[in-house]
C-alpha positions as CSV (number, residue, x, y, z in Angstrom):
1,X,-2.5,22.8,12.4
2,X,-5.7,23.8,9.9
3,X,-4.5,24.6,6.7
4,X,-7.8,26.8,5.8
5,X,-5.7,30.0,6.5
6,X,-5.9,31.2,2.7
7,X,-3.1,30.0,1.2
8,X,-2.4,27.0,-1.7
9,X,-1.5,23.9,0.2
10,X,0.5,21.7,-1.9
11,X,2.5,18.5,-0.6
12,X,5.2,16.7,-3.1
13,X,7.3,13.1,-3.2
14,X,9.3,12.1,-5.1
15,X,10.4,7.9,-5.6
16,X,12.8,6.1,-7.8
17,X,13.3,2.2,-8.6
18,X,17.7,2.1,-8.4
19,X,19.1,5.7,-8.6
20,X,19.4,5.9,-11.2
21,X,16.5,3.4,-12.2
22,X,12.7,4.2,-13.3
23,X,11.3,7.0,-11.3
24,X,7.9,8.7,-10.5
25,X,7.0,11.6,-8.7
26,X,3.7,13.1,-6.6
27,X,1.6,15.9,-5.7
28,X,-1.6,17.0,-3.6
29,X,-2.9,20.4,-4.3
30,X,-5.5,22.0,-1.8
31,X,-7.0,25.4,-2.4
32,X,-8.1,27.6,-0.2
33,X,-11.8,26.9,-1.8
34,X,-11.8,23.6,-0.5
35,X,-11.0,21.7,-3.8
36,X,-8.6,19.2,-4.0
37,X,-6.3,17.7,-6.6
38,X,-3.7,15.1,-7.2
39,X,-0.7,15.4,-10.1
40,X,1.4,12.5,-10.9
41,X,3.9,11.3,-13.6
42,X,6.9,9.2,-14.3
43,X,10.7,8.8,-16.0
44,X,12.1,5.7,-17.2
45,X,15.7,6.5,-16.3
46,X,16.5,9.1,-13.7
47,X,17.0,9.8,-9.6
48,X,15.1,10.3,-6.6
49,X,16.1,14.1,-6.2
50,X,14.8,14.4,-10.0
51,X,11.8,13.1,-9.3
52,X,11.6,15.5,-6.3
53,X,12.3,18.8,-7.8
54,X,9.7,17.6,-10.4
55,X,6.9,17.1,-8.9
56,X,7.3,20.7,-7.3
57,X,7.7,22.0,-10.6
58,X,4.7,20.1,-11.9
59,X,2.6,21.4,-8.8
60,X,3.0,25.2,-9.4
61,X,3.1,24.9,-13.3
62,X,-0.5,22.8,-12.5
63,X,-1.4,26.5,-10.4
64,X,-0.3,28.9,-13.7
65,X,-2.7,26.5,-15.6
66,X,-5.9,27.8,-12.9
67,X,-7.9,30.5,-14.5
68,X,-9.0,32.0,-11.2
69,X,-6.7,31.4,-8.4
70,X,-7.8,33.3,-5.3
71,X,-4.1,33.6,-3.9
72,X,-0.3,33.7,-4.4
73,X,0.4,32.5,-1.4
74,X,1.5,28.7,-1.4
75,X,2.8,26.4,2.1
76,X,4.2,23.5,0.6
77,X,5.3,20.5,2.1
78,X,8.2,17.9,1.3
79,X,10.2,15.1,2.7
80,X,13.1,16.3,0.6
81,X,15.6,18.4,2.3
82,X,17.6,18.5,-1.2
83,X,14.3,20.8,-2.5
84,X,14.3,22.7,0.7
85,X,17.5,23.6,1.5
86,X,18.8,24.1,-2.5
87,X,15.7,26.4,-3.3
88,X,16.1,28.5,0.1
89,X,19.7,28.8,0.3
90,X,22.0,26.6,-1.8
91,X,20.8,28.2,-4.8
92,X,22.2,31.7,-4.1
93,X,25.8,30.5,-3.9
94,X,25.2,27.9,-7.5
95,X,24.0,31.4,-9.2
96,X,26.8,33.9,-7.8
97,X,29.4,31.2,-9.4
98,X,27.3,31.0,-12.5
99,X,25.5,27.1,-11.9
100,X,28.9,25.4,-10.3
101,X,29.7,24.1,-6.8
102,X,32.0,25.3,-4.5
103,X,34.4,22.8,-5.5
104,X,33.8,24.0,-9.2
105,X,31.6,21.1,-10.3
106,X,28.2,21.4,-12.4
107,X,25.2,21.6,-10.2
108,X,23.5,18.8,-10.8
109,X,20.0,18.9,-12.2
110,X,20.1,22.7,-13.1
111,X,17.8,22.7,-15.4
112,X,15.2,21.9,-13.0
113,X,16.2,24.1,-10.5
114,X,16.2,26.7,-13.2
115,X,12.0,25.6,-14.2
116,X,11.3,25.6,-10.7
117,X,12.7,29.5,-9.8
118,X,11.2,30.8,-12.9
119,X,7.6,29.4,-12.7
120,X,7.9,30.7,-8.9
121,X,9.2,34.3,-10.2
122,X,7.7,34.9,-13.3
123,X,4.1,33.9,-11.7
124,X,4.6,36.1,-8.6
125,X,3.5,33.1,-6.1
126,X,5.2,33.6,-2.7
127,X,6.1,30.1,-0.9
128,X,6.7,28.6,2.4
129,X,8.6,25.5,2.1
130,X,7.6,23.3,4.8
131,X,9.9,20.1,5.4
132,X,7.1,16.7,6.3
133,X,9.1,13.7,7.8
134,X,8.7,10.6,5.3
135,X,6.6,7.4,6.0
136,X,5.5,9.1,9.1
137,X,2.2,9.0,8.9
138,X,1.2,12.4,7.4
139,X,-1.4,11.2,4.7
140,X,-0.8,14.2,2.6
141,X,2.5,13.0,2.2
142,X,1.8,8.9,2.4
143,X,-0.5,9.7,-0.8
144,X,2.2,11.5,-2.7
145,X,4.7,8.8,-1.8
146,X,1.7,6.1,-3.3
147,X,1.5,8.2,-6.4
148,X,5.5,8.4,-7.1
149,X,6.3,4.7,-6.5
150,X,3.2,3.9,-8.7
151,X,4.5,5.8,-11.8
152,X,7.3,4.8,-10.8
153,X,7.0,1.0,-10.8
154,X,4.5,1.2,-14.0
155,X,1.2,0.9,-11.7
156,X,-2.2,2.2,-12.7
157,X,-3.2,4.4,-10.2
158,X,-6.4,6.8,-10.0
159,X,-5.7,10.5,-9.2
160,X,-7.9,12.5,-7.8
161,X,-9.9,15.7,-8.4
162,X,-12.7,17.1,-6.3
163,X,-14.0,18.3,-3.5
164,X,-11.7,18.5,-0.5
165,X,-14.7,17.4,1.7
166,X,-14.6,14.2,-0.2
167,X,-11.5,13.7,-0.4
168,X,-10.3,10.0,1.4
169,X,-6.7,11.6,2.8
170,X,-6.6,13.8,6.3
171,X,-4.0,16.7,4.4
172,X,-5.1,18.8,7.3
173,X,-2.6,16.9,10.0
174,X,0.7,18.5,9.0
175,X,3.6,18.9,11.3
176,X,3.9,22.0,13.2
177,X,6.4,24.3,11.4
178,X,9.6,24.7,12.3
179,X,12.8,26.9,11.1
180,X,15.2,25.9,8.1
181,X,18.6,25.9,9.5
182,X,20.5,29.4,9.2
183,X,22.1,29.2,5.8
184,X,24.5,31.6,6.4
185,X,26.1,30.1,10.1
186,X,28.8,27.4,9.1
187,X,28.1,25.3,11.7
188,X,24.7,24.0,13.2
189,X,23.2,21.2,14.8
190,X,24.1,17.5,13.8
191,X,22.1,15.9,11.8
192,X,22.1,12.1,10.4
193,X,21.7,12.0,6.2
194,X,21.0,8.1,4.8
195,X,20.3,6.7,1.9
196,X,18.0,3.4,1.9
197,X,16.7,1.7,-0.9
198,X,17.1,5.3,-3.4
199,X,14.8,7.5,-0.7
200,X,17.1,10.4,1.6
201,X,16.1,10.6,4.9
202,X,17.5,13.1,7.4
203,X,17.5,12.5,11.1
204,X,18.1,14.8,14.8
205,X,19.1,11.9,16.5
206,X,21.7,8.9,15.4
207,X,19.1,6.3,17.3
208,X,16.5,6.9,14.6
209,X,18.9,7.2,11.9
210,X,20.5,3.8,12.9
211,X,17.3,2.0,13.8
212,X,16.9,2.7,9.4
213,X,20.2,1.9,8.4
214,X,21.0,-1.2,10.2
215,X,20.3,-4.4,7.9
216,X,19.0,-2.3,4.7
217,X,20.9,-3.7,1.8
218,X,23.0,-1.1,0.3
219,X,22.3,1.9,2.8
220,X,24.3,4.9,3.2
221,X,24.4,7.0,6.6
222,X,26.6,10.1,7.3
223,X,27.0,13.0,10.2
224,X,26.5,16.4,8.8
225,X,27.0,19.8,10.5
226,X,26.9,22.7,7.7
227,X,24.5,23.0,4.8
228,X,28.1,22.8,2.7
229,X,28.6,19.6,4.3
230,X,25.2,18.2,3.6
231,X,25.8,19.6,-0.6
232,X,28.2,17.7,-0.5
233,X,27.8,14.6,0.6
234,X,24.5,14.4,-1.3
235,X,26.7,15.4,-4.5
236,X,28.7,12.4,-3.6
237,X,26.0,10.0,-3.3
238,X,24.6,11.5,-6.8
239,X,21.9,13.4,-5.4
């Protein structure tokens, strides 16, 4: 898929060292003018999904701060179903019952989600959140993922800013997109959530999830059929 279709291209990762531990999180920005940048930064204390609704915030906050941006129109892409599914749907239900879950509980990091609605609102851009599988080979989101655990971990690391043309990553193989899950249908497909080593993964098929799980120190796997489900569980694994 070509990605020179006139909108922002942005890709994100988060990474964190424990959860909570040290974190960092990344971002690639492509414009449609053919420049290219790369965002980074780090927490001392903090979690994975932080560190993932951060660097999305960071990436459009990084647009406000461009003094002739050709477009509103942003695709971004993200390992993170936590991002994708509490920005596109979760969100609505947090708000209706004024920032709690349906059990009544705080929403966890609402500040965040509160930054990252605003700067998308107040700044007009419209988005298409794009879910990238992780450590799959897709360079735009491979580099974020190098950015993140460098901050992360306390690394030096060089971030770029240029010319896409020059640029050493291939952000132009993406996945071809595919449909968020209904938000509103109670029950959908099966999916497999784990948690290995602080980074969420979700899975179609148990064979993939289980070829992750099986010997990783610490891991976490679980079936999920609703988004309420899938909340949930990630609440309970403090997500």
């Amino acid at each position: 898929m070509a990605l020179n279709d006139g909108k922002v291209v942005i890709f994100t990762d988060g990474a964190c060292s424990g959860n909570p531990g040290p974190g960092g999180w990344g971002a690639v920005l492509i414009s449609p003018l053919g420049k290219g940048r790369e965002l980074g930064g780090g927490e001392s204390k903090t979690t994975n999904n932080r560190m993932e609704l951060t660097a999305a915030v960071e990436a459009f906050l990084a647009l406000t701060r461009v003094k002739q941006l050709s477009t509103k129109e942003v695709r971004l892409y993200t390992d993170s179903t936590y991002v994708i599914q509490g920005i596109t749907a979760w969100v609505h239900g947090w708000k209706k019952r004024g920032w709690k879950t349906q059990d009544g509980k705080d929403v966890s990091n609402r500040e965040i989600w509160e930054k990252l609605e605003a700067v998308i609102a107040d700044n007009g851009f419209t988005v298409e959140w794009l879910y990238v599988p992780g450590h799959a080979g897709y360079d735009g989101n491979e580099r974020c993922d190098e950015i993140a655990v460098a901050f992360a971990q306390g690394q030096g690391i060089t971030l770029y800013q240029g010319e896409k043309a020059k640029y050493t990553y291939d952000v132009d193989r993406v996945p071809k997109p595919s449909p968020l899950p209904d938000p509103a249908r109670k029950k959908r497909k099966a999916v497999y959530l784990s948690l290995v080593h602080g980074k969420l993964y979700r899975d179609e098929d148990w064979k993939t999830c289980e070829a992750r799980v099986k010997g990783a120190p610490g891991a976490r796997f679980k079936k999920v059929e609703s988004a309420e489900e899938e909340e949930r569980i990630l609440r309970e694994w403090g997500q």
